[in-house]
C-alpha positions, -999 to +999 in steps of 0.1 A: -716-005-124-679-001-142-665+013-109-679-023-095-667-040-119-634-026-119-633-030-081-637-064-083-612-071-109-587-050-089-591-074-060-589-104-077-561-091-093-542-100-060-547-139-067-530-155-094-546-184-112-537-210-089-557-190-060-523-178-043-514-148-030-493-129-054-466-104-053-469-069-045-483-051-082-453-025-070-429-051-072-443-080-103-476-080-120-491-114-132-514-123-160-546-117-141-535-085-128-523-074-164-556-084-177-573-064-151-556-036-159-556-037-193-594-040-189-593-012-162-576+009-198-601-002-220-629+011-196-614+044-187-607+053-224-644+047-231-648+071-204-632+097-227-639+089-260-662+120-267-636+139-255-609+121-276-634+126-309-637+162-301-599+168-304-603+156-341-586+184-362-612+181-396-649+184-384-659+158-408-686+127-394-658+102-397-644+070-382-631+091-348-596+089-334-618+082-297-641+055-313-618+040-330-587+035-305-615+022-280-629+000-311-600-015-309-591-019-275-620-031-268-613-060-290-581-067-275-595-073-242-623-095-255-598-115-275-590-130-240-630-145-236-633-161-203-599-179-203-569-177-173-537-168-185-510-171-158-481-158-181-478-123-190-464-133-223-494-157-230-518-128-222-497-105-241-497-124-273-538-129-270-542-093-265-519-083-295-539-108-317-571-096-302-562-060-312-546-066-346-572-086-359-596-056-340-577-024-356-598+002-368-584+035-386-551+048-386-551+054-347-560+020-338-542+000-359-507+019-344-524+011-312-525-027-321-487-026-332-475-007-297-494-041-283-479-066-306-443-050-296-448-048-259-463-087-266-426-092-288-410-082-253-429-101-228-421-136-245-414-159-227-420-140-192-444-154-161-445-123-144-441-083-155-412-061-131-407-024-136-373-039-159-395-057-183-424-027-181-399+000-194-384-031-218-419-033-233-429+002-237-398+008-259-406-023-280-438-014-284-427+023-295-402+008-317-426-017-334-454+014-340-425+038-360-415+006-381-454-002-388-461+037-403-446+045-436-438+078-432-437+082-394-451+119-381-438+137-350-463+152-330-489+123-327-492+092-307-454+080-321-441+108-300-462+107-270-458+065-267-419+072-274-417+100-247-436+079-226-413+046-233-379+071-227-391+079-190-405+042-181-365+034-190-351+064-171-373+052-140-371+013-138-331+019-143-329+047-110-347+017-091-385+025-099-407-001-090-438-005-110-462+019-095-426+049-102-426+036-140-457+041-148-463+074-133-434+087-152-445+073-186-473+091-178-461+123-166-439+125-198-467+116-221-487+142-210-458+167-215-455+154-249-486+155-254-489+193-246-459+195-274-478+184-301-488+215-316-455+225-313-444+200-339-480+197-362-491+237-372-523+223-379-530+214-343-517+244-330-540+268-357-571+242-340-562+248-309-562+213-298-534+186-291-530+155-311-559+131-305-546+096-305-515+109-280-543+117-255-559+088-263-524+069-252-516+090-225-560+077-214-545+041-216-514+047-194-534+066-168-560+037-168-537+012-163-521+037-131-551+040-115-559+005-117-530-009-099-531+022-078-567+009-070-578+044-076-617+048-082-631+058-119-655+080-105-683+085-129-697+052-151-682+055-188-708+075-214-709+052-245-732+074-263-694+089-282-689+053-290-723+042-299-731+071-324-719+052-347-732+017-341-751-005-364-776-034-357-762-068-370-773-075-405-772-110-428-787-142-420-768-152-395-774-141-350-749-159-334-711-144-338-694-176-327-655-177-322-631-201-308-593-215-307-583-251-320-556-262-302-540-294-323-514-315-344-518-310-382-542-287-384-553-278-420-558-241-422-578-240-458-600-275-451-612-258-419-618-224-437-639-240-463-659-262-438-665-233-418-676-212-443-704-238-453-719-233-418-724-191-418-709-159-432-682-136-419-656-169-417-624-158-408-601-184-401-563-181-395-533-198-380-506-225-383-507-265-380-510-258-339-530-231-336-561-220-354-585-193-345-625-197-362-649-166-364-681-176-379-719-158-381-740-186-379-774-197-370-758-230-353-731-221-331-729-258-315-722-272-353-694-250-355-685-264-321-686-297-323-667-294-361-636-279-338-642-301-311-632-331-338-599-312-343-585-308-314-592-289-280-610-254-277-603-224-257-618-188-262-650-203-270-673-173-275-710-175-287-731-141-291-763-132-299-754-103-317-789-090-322-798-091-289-766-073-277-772-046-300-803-042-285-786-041-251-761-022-257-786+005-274-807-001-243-782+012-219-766+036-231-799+052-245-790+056-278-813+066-308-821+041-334-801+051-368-832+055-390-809+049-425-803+016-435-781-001-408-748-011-424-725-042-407-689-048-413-695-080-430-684-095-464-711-089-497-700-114-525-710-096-558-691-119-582-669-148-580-632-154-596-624-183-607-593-198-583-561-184-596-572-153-611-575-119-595-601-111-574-608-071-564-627-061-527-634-026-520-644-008-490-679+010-498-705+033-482-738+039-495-766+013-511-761+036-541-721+035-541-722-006-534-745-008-565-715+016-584-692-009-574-710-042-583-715-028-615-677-022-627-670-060-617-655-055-579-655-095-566-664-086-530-668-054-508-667-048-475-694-018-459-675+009-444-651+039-447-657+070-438-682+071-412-671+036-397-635+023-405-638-015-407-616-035-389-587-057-403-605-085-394-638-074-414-610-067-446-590-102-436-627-121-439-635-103-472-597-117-487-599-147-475-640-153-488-631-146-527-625-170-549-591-156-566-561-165-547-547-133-561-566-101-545-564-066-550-576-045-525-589-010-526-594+011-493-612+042-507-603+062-471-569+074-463-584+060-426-581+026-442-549+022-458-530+010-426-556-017-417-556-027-456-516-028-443-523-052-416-549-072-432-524-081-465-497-088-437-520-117-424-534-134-452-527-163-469-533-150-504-513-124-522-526-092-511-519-059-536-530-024-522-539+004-548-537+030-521-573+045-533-585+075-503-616+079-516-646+066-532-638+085-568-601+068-571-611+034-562-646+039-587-616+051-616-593+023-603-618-003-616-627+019-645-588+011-655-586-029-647-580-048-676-595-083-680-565-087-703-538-077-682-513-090-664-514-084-630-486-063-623-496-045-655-530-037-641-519-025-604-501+002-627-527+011-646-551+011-616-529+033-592-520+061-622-560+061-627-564+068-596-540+092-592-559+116-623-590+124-603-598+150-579-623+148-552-650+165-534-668+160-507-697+183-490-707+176-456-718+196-420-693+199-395-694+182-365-675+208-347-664+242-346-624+244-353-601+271-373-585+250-395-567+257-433-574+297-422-611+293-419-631+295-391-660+266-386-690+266-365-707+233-359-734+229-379-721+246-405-716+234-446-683+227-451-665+214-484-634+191-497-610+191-521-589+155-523-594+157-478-581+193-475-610+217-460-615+248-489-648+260-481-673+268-453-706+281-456-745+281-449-758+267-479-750+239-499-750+252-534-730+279-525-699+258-512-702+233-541-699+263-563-667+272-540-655+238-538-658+235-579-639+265-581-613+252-561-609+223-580-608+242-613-638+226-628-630+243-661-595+220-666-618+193-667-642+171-691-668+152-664-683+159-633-695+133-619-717+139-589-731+109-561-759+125-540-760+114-503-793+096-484-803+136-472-805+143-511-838+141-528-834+128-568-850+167-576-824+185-553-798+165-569-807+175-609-811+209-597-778+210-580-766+195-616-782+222-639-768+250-614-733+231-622-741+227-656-755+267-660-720+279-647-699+254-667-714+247-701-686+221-716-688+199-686-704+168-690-724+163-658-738+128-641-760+126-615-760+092-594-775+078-563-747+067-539-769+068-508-740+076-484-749+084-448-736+122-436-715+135-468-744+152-491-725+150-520-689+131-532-676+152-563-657+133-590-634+153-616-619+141-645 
């Protein structure tokens, strides 16, 4: 059915909008053949997403380099809906919105900023030539190294740059299209087989870095698209699906649109919107205004915009019955735990002008944590299922404060949490919290009597005094940190870096405690996972508790899917 699919795009892509014949792709590319292709990518990297996910150095369950680069592709390419674009450079700027606002982990938001640059170089262009192709790799490149902190060689930076260097070498010898991107391609895979030359951990696992082959997947889509090479065998989603959740909340019909106006009031339309469902996200200027909305009415939401001004991108799902679908064909397994959706949980509310705090949680148990200490709103996810900047952007802009500060308990996170404070219309502060313990101390530390630049530094040094454990199964077998991992196996973390391996589960979380030098310390604080029975738990607490006599030891219920215990030192 894909290879279909993709046939037929690839010979429409030889009409442009206006039903003419268009250039050669070797010599121009317009913006129904770049959305072809671009769709032809997204299709061929769900192809190889399992693969992608299996090139993952840490064999932790966690928001996958494959899932989450296709994540976000995917939501690039549906950014686009059912509308025409005959530009390159209107496309482009859809699809960088698309995948910004789409971004999931690390890999995918530097995926959504190599879009936004090669968008940033297609401005103002009808038509793409091999010139403007090379131009708009390097932007792209450029655009991903200024969007990472602390920029690392040896991932998808270096492959996209490599990638961008030879795309220039080729379109300036004379290259035409077809020439530029074979040799973007050819170089990305050499870089890509450099990796491990550049990160010793790759090269002790054995594998090259995930989200350059993940890039290199893209290019080569793209290739055989305007090659119109076949796909061969139909995508396997099951990679992709592992980790998908039915919809939950009130609301079955995800409903999203563009206002196209004069004046447009970007907080009256929030606040009308958000009357009519959940999930609101609503951003733009006085021109342009883009509405997501769960709601139960998706023709009141409609006819509201409709009022405004003109509507484009109009999209109405049932998502229920698309999950249902989408389980359907790809013959996925029905999570038995407690589905968890990317959507907003209001557990307080802030009174406008004061500081509100969202948190990203896993885990009934954790949630319940969280609600407790006073968090204003938090958005499910984290480890298991990065949430997107778009699920983090409709959190921020739901709570009351207009002051927010956020806490992204995953290092996975913190570069969405990036993104997300870049777009929003409140003042956005990130206490860089990587895991569940920091961001619970973080709230420990707030001060209702604080100022607010007082309390971000009392929040970030709290979080900065506790250690972290985590005990999980590995998902695959690696050598990694000098041990060697079967699947299946126990394995144990100390603040993300992999300390023990084992068969049983009491004997790592005796290793792991060790590690951390549980003696040094005054509480251990230990949330049990939904495998963990309440009696395994308090047994797992008095073995602690036997070795360790001064410790004071708490047992709680996060409820966390896949990790069967988070450690918390202090």
């Amino acid at each position: 059915m894909v290879e279909t699919l993709l046939e037929t795009e690839k010979n429409e892509g030889s009409l442009n909008i206006n039903g003419k014949k268009a250039e050669s792709p070797d010599t121009v590319i317009d913006g129904h053949s770049l959305l072809g292709a671009l769709r032809a990518a997204s299709a061929y990297l769900d192809m190889h997403v399992s693969q992608i996910n299996a090139l993952n150095v840490f064999p932790v369950p966690d928001g996958d380099t494959g899932t989450n680069m296709s994540l976000t592709m995917r939501a690039a390419v549906n950014e686009v809906g059912n509308t025409s674009y005959a530009s390159v450079s209107e496309l482009a700027r859809v699809i960088a919105h698309g995948a910004l606002m789409g971004a999931r982990g690390n890999s995918g938001v530097i995926l959504s900023q190599i879009l936004r640059g090669i968008a940033r170089a297609l401005d103002d262009k009808e038509v793409l030539t091999a010139a403007d192709l090379a131009r708009a790799l390097e932007e792209g490149t450029a655009t991903a190294y200024k969007g990472v902190m602390k920029p690392v060689e040896g991932t998808i930076l270096t492959v996209a740059r490599a990638a961008a260097s030879a795309a220039r070498r080729a379109a300036s010898a004379g290259g035409q299209i077809k020439e530029v991107l074979a040799s973007a391609l050819a170089e990305a895979k050499a870089a890509l087989a450099r990796t491990p030359e550049l990160l010793p951990v790759l090269a002790e696992a054995g594998v090259v870095d995930a989200g350059g082959q993940g890039f290199t997947i893209i290019l080569e889509g793209i290739l055989r698209y305007i090659s119109g090479e076949s796909f061969g065998e139909a995508p396997s989603e099951k990679a992709v699906l592992q980790r998908a959740r039915a919809p939950e909340g009130k609301f079955n019909y995800d409903t999203q649109f563009i206002i196209q106006g004069t004046n447009l009031d970007v907080e009256s339309i929030r606040e009308q919107v958000a009357r009519m469902g959940d999930s609101v996200l609503v951003v733009g200027d006085a021109q342009t205004v883009k509405v997501h909305v769960h709601t139960d009415n998706p023709g009141k939401v409609i006819e509201y915009g409709t009022g405004l001004g003109q509507l484009t991108a109009v999209i109405v799902e049932n998502m229920q019955l698309q999950y249902e679908d989408f389980k359907r064909e790809a013959n996925v397994q029905v999570p038995t735990s407690k589905p968890v959706s990317a959507v907003l949980t209001n557990t307080s509310s802030a009174p406008v002008n004061e500081v509100a705090t969202v948190a990203v949680v896993s885990g009934n148990g954790l949630q319940r944590v969280f609600e407790s200490l006073g968090v204003s709103a938090i958005v499910p996810g984290g480890q298991t299922m990065n949430p997107s900047t778009q699920d983090l952007l409709s959190a921020i802009n739901n709570v009351a404060g207009d002051k927010v500060i956020l806490l992204p308990n995953n290092s996975n996170v913190i570069l969405t949490a990036q993104q997300a404070k870049e777009l929003a219309s409140k003042q956005v502060f990130i206490v860089p919290t990587r895991t569940i313990p920091q961001g619970i101390a973080a709230l420990l530390a707030y001060n209702y009597q604080a100022s607010l630049e007082a309390n971000l530094g009392l929040m970030t040094e709290a979080s900065t005094q506790i250690q972290t454990g985590e005990i999980t199964r590995a998902v695959r077998s690696v050598q990694v940190n000098g041990l060697s991992i079967a699947e299946g196996q126990i394995i144990g973390l100390v603040n993300g870096e992999l300390v023990a391996v084992g068969t049983d589960i009491s004997m790592v979380m005796a290793a792991l405690l060790e590690h951390m030098g549980a003696e040094n310390y005054e509480i251990i604080t230990i949330y049990y996972g939904e495998e963990v029975t309440p009696e395994e738990a308090a047994q797992e607490a008095q073995r602690i508790k036997q070795r360790y006599p001064n410790l004071d030891v708490e047992v709680l219920n996060g409820g966390q899917a896949h990790y069967y215990y988070i450690i918390s030192a202090e």
